[in-house]
C-alpha positions as CSV (number, residue, x, y, z in Angstrom):
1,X,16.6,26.4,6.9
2,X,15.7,23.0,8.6
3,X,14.5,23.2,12.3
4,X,16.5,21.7,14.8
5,X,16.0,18.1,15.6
6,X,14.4,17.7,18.6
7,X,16.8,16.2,21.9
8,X,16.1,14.8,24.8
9,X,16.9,17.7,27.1
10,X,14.1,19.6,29.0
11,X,11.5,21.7,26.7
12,X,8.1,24.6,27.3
13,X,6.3,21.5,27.0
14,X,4.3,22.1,29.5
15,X,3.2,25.8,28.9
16,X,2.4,24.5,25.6
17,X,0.2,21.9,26.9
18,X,-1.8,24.7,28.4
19,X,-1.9,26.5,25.3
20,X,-4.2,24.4,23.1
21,X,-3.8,26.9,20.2
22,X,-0.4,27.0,20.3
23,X,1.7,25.4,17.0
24,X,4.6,22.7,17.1
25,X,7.2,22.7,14.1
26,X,6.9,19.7,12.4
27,X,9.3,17.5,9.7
28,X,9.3,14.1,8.4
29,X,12.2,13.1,6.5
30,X,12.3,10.2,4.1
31,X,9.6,10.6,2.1
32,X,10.0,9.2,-1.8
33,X,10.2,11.9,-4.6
34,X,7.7,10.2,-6.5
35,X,5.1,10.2,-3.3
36,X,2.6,12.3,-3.6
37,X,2.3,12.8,0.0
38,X,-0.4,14.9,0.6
39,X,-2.9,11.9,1.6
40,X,-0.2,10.3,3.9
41,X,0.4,13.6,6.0
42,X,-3.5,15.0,5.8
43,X,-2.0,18.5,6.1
44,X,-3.0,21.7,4.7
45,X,-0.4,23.9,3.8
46,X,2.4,21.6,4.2
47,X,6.1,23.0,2.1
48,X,8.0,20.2,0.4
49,X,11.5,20.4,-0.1
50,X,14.1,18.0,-2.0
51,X,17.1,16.5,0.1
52,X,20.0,15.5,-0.2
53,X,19.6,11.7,-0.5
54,X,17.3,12.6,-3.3
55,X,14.1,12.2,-0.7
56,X,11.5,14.8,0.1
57,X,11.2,16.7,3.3
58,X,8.1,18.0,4.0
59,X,7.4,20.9,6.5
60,X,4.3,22.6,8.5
61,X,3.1,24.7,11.4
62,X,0.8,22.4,13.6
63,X,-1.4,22.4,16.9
64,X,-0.6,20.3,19.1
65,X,-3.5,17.5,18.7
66,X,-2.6,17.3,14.6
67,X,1.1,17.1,15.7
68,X,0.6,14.1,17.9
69,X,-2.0,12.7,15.9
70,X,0.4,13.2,12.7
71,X,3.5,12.0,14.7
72,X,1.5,8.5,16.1
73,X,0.6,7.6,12.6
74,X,4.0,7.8,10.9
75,X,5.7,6.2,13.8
76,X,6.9,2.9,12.7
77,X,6.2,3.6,9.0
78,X,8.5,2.8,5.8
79,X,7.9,3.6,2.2
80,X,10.1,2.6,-0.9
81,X,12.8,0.9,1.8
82,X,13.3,3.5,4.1
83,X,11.9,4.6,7.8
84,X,10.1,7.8,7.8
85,X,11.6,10.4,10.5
86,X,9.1,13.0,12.1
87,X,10.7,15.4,13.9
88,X,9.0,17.8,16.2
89,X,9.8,21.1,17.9
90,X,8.6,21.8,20.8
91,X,8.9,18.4,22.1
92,X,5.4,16.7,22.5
93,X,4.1,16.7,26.2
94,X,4.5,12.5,26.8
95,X,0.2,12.8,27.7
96,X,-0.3,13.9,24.3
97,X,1.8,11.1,22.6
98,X,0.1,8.5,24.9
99,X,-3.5,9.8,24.1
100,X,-2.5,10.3,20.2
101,X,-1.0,6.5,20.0
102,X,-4.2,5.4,21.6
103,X,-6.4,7.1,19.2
104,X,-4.7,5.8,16.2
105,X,-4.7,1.9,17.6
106,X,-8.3,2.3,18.0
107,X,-8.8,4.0,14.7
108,X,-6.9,1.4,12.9
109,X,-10.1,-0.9,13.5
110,X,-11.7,0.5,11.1
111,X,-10.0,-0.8,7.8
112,X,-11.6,-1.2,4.3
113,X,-13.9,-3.9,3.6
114,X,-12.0,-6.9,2.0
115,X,-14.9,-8.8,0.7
116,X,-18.5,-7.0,1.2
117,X,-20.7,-9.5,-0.5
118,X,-22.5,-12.9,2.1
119,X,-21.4,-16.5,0.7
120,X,-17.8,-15.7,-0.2
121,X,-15.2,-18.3,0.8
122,X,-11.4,-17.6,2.4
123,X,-8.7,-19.6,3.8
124,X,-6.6,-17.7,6.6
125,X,-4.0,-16.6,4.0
126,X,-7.4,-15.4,2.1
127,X,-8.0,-13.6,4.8
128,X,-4.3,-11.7,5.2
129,X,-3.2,-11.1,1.9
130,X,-6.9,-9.9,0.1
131,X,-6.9,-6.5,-1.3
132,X,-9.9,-5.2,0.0
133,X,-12.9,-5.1,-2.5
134,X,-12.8,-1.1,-3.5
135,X,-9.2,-1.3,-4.1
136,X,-9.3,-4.3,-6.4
137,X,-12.0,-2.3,-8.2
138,X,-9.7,0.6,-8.4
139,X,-7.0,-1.3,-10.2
140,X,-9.8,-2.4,-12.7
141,X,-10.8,0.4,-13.9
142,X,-7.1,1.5,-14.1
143,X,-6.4,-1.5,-16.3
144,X,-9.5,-0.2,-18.5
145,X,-10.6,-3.0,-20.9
146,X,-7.4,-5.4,-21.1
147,X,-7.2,-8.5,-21.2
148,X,-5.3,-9.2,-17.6
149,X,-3.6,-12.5,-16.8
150,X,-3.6,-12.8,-12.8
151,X,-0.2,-14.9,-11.9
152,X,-1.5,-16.2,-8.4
153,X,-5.3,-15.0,-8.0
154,X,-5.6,-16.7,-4.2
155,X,-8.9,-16.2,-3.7
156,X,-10.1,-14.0,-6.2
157,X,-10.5,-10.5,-5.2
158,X,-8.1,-8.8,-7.6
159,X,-9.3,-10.9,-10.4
160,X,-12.8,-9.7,-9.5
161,X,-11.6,-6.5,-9.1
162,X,-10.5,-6.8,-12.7
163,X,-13.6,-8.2,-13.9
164,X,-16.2,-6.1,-12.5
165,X,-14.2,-2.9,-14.2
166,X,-14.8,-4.9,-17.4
167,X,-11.6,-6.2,-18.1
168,X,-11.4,-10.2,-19.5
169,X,-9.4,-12.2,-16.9
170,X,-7.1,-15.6,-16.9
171,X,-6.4,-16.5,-13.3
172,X,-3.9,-18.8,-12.1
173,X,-3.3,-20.8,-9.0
174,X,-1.3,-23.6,-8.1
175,X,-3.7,-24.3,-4.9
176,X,-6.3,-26.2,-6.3
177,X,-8.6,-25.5,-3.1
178,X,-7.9,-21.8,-2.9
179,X,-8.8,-21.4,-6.9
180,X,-12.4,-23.2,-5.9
181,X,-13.0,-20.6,-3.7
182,X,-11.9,-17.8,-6.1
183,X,-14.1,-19.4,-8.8
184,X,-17.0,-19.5,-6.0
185,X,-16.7,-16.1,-5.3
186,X,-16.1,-14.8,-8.5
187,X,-20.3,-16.5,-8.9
188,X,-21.3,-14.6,-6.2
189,X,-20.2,-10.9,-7.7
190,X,-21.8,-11.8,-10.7
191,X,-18.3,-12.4,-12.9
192,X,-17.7,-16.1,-13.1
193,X,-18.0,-15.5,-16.7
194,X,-15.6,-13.2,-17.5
195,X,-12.7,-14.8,-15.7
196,X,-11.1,-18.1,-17.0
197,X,-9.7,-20.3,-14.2
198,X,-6.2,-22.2,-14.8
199,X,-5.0,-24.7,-12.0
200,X,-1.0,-24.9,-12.6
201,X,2.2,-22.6,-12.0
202,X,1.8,-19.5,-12.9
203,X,5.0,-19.2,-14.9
204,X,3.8,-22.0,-16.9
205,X,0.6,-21.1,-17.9
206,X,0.9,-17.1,-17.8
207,X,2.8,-16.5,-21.1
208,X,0.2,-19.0,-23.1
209,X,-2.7,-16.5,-21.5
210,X,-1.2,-14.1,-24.2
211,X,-2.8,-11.0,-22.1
212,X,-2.3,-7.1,-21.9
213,X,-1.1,-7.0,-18.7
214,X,0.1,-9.1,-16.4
215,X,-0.5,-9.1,-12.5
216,X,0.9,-9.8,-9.7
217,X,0.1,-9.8,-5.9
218,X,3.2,-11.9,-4.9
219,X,3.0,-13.8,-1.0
220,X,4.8,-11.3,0.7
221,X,5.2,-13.5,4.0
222,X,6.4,-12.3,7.1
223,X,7.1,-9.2,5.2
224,X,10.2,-7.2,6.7
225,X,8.1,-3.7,7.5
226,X,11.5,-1.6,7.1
227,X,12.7,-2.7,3.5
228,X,11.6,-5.5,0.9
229,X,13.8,-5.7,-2.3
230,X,12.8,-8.1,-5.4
231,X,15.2,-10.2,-4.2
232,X,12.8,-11.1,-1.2
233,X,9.9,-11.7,-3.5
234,X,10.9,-15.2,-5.8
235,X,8.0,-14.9,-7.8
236,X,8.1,-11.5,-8.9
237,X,11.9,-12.0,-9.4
238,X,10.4,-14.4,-12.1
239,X,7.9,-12.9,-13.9
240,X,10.4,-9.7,-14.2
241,X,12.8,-12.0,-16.0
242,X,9.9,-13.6,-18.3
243,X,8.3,-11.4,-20.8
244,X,4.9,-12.8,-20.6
245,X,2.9,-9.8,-21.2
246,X,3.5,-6.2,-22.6
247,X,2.8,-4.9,-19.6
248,X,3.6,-5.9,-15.6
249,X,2.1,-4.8,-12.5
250,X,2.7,-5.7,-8.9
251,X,1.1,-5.4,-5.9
252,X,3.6,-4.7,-3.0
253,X,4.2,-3.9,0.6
254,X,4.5,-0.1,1.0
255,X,8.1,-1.1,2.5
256,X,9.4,-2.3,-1.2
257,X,12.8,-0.8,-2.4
258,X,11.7,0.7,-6.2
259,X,15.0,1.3,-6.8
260,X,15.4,-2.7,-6.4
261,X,13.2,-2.8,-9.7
262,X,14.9,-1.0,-12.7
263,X,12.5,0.6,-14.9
264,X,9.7,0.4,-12.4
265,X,7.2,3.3,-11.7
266,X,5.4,3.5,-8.1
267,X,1.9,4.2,-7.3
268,X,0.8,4.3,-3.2
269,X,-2.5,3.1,-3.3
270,X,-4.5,4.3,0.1
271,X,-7.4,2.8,1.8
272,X,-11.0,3.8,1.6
273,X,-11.9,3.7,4.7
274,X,-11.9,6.2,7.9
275,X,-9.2,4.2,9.4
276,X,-7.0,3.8,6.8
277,X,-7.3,6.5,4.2
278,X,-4.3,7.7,5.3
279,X,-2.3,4.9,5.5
280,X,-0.6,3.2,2.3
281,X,-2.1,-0.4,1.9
282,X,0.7,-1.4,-1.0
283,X,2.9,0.1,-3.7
284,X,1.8,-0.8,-7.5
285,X,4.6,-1.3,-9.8
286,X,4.2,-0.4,-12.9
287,X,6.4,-1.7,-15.7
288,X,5.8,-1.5,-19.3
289,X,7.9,-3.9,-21.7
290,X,9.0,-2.9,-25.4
């Protein structure tokens, strides 16, 4: 049976604020079935449930510090299209939800490194839209040894990524200043070699790369933090409709629709640092062609 959502009536709050030990009844509704939400929460013990709508509700017995500090960090967060709900019973003491919120803004400053190595070069779009340097090396050695075309490398740090895990990488850029700084950067980790650099549209030259897989990390803009559907993202729209490689992936904001992408299968990626390592940094979109 689902506890009661909490109203905005009177509550024990405060005897439960003196209570340190005592436990609030948490849920958070929304969460994708493919989600393996266990990182996201950071609770032991939690009970999953399916719902209606196909989502997952999960459930747990918390103290009031890991309920705030669980309720702050979900507030304002959407995966697969859809706002996450965290419902809590008793309601939280407004101190506590002040002092959580507060914690997690000043926790948030400590993100995962987008490029560690002196002498790399960014523009300010560089600087917004880089996956940070452990991640890109996690989607390497995913790839294992393919050949990967990269349909808009920016300034090189998934093609880097790619290339320090061993894989042989095309990438292509139309901005012929942002490719010289991925092709400088790629010299100063050490992989200039292993990555061939094409200036042009990427629909152009991405099919003549003839690769294994092909990826994408499409400008996601003033990203709408609620819900972003294919539709939103013109480039990915067109390399779904060109069979260019065997294989597609797609970097995306944790707010992207799957269902918006027939035939697609979702991974959250999480950060690496203290931060953020419970906090999704993007879906990847897995889609294999026959």
């Amino acid at each position: 049976m689902r506890w009661p959502t909490v109203r905005a009536s009177a509550t024990t709050a405060a005897p439960v604020d003196d209570q340190p030990s005592a436990t609030h009844r948490v849920e958070v509704r929304g969460l994708p079935a493919w989600l393996d939400a266990d990182p996201l929460l950071g609770v032991a013990g939690a009970r999953y449930q399916p719902a209606a709508d196909g989502r997952a509700v999960a459930q747990a017995a918390l103290s009031l510090h890991d309920a705030a500090d669980l309720s702050a960090r979900l507030r304002g967060v959407a995966i697969d299209g859809r706002l996450l709900e965290v419902l809590v019973e008793p309601k939280l003491p407004r101190a506590a939800v002040r002092a959580a919120r507060t914690t997690d803004a000043r926790r948030r400053r400590d993100t995962s490194v987008g490029f560690s190595r002196p002498g790399v070069r960014m523009d300010d779009e560089g600087h917004r839209s880089l996956t940070p340097e452990e991640l890109a090396l996690q989607l390497g050695r995913r790839a294992g040894a393919l050949h990967v075309v990269d349909a808009g490398c920016g300034v090189g740090g998934n093609a880097i990524g790619f290339a320090r895990a061993g894989c042989r990488v095309t990438a292509i850029e139309h901005d012929a200043e942002r490719l010289a700084m991925a092709r400088h950067n790629a010299r100063v980790y050490g992989v200039g070699d292993a990555i061939t650099f094409v200036h042009g549209d990427a629909l152009q030259h991405a099919a003549a790369a003839a690769a294994d897989l092909c990826f994408v990390d499409p400008p996601w803009g003033q990203w709408d933090r609620t819900r972003v559907e294919l539709a939103d993202l013109p480039l990915l729209q067109a390399l779904a409709r060109e069979p260019v490689a065997p294989r597609l992936w797609a970097k995306l904001p944790p707010s992207f629709a799957v269902e918006s992408f027939p035939n697609a299968e979702a991974a959250a990626i999480f950060g690496v640092a203290e931060g953020d390592r419970r906090r999704i940094k993007f879906l990847l979109l897995e889609v294999a062609r026959d």
